[in-house]
C-alpha positions in Angstrom: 71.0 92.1 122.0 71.4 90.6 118.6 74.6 90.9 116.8 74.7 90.1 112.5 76.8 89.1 110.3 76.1 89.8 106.9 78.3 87.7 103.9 80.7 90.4 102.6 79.5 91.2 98.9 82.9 92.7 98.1 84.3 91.3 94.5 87.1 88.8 96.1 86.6 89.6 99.8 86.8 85.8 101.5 86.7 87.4 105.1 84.0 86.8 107.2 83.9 89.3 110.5 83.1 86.6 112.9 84.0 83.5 113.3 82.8 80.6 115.4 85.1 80.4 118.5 84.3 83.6 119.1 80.1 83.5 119.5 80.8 81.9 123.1 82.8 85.3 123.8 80.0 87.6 122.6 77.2 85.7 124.0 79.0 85.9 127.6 78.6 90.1 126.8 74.8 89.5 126.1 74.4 88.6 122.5 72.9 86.5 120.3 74.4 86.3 117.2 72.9 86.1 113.4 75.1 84.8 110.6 74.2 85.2 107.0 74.2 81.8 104.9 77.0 81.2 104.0 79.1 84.1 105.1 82.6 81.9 106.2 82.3 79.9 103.9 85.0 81.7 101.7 87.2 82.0 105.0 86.6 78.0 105.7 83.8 78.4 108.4 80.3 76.8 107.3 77.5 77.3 108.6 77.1 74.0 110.3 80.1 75.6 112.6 78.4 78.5 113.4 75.0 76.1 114.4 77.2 73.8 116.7 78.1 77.4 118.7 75.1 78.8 119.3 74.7 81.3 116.2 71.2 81.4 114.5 72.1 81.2 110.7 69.9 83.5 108.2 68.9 83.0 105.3 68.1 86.3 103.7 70.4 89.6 104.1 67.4 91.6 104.6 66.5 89.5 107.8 69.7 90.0 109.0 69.9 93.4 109.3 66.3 93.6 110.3 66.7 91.9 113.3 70.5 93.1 114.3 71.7 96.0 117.1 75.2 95.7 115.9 76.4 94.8 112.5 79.9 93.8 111.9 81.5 93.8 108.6 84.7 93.3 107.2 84.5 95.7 104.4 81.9 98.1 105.2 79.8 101.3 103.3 82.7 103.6 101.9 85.6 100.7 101.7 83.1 98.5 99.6 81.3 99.8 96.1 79.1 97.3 96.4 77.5 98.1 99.3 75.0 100.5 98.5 72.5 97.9 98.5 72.5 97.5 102.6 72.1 101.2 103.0 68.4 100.8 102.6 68.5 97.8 105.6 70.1 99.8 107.9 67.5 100.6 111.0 67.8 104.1 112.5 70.2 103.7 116.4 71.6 100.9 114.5 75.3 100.0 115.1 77.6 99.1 112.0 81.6 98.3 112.7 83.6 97.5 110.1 86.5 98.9 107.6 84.8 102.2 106.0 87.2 104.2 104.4 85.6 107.4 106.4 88.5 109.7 105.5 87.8 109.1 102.3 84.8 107.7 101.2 82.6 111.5 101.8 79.5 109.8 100.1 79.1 107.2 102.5 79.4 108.9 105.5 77.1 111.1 104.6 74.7 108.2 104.3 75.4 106.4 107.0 74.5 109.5 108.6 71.4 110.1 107.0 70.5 106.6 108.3 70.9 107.5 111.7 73.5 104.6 112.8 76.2 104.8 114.9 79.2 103.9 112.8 82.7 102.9 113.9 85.6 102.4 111.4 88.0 100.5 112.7 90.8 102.1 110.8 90.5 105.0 113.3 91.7 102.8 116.2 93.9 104.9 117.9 97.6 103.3 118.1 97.6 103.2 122.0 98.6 100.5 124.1 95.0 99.9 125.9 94.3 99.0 122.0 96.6 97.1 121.2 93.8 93.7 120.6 91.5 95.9 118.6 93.9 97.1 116.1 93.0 95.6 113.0 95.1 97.4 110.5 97.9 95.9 112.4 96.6 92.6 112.3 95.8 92.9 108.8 99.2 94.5 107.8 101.2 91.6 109.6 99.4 88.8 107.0 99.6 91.4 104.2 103.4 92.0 105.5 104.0 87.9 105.0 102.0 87.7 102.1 103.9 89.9 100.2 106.9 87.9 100.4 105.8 84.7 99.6 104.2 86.7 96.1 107.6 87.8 95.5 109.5 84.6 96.0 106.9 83.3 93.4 107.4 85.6 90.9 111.6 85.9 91.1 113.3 83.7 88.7 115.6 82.8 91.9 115.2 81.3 95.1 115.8 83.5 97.9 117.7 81.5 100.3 121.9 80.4 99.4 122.2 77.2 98.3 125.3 74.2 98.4 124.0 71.6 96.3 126.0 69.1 93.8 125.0 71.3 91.1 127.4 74.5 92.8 126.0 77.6 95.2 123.8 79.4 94.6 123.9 82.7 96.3 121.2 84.4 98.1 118.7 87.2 96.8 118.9 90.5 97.9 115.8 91.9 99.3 115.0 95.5 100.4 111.8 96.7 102.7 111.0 100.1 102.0 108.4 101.3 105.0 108.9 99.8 108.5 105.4 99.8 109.9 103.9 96.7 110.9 103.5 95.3 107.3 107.4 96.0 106.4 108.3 94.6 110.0 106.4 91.2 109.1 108.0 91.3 105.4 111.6 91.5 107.0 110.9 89.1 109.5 109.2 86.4 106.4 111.8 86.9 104.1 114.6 86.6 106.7 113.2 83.2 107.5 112.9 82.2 103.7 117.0 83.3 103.6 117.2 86.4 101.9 119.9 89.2 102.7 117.4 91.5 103.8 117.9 95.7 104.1 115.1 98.1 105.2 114.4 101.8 105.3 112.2 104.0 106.8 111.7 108.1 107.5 111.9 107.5 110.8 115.8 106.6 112.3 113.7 105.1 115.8 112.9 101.8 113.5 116.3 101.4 113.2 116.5 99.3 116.1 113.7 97.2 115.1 115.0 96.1 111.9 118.6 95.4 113.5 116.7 92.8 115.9 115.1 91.0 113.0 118.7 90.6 111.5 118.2 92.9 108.5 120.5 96.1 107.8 118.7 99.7 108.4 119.4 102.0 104.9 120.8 104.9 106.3 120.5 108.2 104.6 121.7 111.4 104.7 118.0 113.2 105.2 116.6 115.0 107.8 113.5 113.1 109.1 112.7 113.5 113.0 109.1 114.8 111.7 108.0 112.1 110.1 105.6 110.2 112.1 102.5 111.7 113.8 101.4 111.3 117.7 99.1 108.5 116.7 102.2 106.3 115.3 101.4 107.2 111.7 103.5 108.1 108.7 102.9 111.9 107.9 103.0 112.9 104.5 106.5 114.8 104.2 107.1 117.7 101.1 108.0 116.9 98.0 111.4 117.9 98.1 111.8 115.5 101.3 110.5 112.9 98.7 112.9 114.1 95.6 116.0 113.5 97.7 114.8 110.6 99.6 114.4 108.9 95.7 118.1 110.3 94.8 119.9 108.5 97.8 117.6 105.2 97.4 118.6 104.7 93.5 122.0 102.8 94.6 120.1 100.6 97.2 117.3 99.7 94.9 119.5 98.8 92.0 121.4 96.7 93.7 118.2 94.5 95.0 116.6 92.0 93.8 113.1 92.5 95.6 111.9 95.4 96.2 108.4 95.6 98.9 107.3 98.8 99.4 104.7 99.2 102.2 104.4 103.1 102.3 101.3 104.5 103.4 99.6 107.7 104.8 95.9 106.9 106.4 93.3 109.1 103.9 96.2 110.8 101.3 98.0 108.8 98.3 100.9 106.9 98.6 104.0 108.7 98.1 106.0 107.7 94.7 109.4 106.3 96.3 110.6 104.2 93.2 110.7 106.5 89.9 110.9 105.1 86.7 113.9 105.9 86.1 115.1 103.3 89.1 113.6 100.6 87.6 115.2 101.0 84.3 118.2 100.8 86.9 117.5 97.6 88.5 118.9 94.0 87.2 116.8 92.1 84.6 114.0 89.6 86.2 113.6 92.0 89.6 110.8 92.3 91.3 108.7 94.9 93.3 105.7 94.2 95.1 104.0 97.2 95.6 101.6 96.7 99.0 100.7 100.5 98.7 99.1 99.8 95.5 95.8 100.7 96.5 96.7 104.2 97.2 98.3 104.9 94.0 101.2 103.0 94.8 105.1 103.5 95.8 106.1 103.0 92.4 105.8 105.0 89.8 104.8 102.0 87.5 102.5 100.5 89.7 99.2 99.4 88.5 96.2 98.7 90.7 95.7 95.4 91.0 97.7 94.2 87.7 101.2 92.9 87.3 103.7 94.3 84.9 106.9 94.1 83.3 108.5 96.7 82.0 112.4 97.1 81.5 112.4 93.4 82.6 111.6 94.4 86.0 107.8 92.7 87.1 105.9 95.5 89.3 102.7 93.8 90.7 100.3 95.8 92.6 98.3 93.4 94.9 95.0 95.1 96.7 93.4 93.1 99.4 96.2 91.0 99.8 94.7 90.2 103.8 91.5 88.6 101.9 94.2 85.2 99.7 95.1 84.1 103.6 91.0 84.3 104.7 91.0 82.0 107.5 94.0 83.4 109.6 93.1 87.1 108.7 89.5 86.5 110.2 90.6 84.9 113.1 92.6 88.2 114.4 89.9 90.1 112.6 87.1 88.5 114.3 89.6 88.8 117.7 89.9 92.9 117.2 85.8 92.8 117.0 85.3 90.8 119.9 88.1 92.8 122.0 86.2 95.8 120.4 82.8 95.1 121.5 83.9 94.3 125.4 84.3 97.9 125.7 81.1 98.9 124.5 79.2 96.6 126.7 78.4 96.7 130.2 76.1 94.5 132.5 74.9 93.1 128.7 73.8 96.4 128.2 75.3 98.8 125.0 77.2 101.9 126.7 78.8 103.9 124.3 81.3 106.0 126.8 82.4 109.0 125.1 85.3 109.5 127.3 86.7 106.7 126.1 88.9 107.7 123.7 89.0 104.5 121.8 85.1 104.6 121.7 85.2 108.5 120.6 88.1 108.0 118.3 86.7 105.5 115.9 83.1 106.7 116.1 82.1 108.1 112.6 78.6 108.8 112.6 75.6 109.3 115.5 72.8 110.9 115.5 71.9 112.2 111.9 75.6 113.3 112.3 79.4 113.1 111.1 80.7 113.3 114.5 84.5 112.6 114.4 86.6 115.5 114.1 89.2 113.8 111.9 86.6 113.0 109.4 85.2 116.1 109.3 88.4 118.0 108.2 89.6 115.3 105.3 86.1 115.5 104.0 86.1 119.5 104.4 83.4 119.3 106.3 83.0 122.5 108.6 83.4 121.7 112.6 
């Protein structure tokens, strides 16, 4: 069994999907493993890395998916534009894993079908303990989670921590998490340790008890919200009034910060708008908001994709990819998710794809000629 590695051709991707240490772990499954030249690089990984492992390193793309069973990706069809190109090296019972955007990028899954490969996305990893090491939107989230601090303590005109110095005190920033998923749990937890008074809110009052135990305050408000997360650990998308009175009670909380990091996201819809315009032309001048749902329209009303701002003195950045500015230490727990990934769809060095295996049937996309996953199917409005 051969696995490959193609160099990710997404415009400032610097992941690469496997990384050295790992080849002796996939070649103990059965595997042999291809590398693109040049394709960790970005991530700090040459090829001469790869070589002193085992891996065989290729030096055209073609060849790589020519001679491949399993091809891993970071950004795959659907979550890359670019990648319309690999669609025509794709081998019929080939298997391709990667992020794909399959809820929805409709196009590509449609193609990947029309291929004939066996697709998995590993955004569709369910959220259940057994999965735990091949949960990659987690492991992304906690670098994108830390990330986002450090982009905000750049851009304030203040330090973040108080201060005794000769010069007098300075007193610390205030800084307020809005989302406590895994990213928001890693923001509270980064700007805690940089010495920011740190709040955090979330739709759902069981996070309360996580914040509280990384020292920040839980925003408490007045809103009914027992529905809010979905069996899967999700955020559900929650009516618009919900939203109108959740953005009434958080105007006070917001104009009294001085960073705001919004991590808000619902898997396949748009980001909900939790900052209006209106409370930014409340907040103090030289504020900040990172907004980390920015490529899915973005918390803030303001928000621009991938562009920063400033408008009523506040600066609004919208950062996309932020997982891909920390490459080496996002592909190491990338490349760990893969690895975990593939030991369940190997046995006796032999590719058994168990469909009672919910983690197997859960993040399978396409197989057969076919969309197969049932989730897919129904945000695509495809008929089951």
């Amino acid at each position: 069994m051969i696995i490959g590695v193609p160099k990710e051709t997404l415009t400032g991707e610097n992941r690469v999907a496997l990384i050295p240490i790992r080849i002796t772990e996939v070649a103990k499954l059965g595997f042999e493993v291809h590398i693109e030249t040049g394709a960790g690089l970005r991530a700090g990984f040459p090829d001469d890395d790869y070589r002193e492992k085992g891996a065989k390193i290729i030096d055209k793309r073609e060849d790589v998916y020519k001679s491949a069973d399993v091809i891993l990706q970071v950004m795959g069809p659907g979550a890359n534009p670019n990648a319309n190109n690999d669609y025509k090296l794709m081998k019929e019972g080939q298997i391709i894993i990667g992020f794909l955007e399959p809820l929805l990028a409709k196009e590509s899954a449609m193609e990947l079908a029309k291929k004939k490969v066996t697709s998995f996305a590993v955004e569709l990893v369910p959220r259940i303990t057994r999965a735990q090491s091949m949960d990659a939107l987690s492991s992304m989230a906690n670098i994108a989670g830390y990330k986002s601090v450090l982009i905000a303590a750049n851009t304030l005109p203040k330090i973040l921590p108080m201060m005794t110095t000769a010069g007098g005190t300075m007193t610390a920033a205030k800084t307020l998490i809005i989302g406590v998923g895994v990213a928001g749990l890693q923001a509270i937890a980064t700007a805690k340790r940089l010495g920011s008074i740190v709040q955090a809110y979330d739709v759902r009052p069981a996070v309360k008890e996580q914040v509280q135990s990384l020292g920040a305050k839980f925003v408490e408000l007045e809103i009914e919200a027992s529905n809010a997360e979905d069996k899967g650990g999700y955020a559900k998308e929650m009516g618009e009034e919900f939203y109108k009175k959740q953005r009434e009670l958080m105007s006070r909380v917001i104009a009294e910060s001085d960073v705001v990091i919004t991590t808000a996201a619902i898997p396949g819809k748009k980001s909900p708008i939790l900052v209006t315009e209106e409370m930014v032309k409340g907040m103090k001048p030289g504020s900040v908001i990172v907004d980390m749902a920015a490529e899915r329209g973005g918390n803030c009303e303001l928000t621009k994709y991938g562009e920063t701002i400033i408008k009523y003195d506040v600066t609004i950045l919208g950062p996309v990819n932020i997982p891909s500015t920390v490459p080496y230490h996002a592909s190491q727990m990338y490349s760990k998710n893969l690895t975990n990934f593939l030991q369940i769809m190997v046995k006796d060095k032999k590719i058994e794809l168990n469909l009672q295996d919910e983690i197997i049937r859960d993040s399978m996309v396409t197989r057969n000629g076919e969309i197969v996953n049932p989730r897919v199917k129904e945000a695509l409005g495809i008929l089951i």
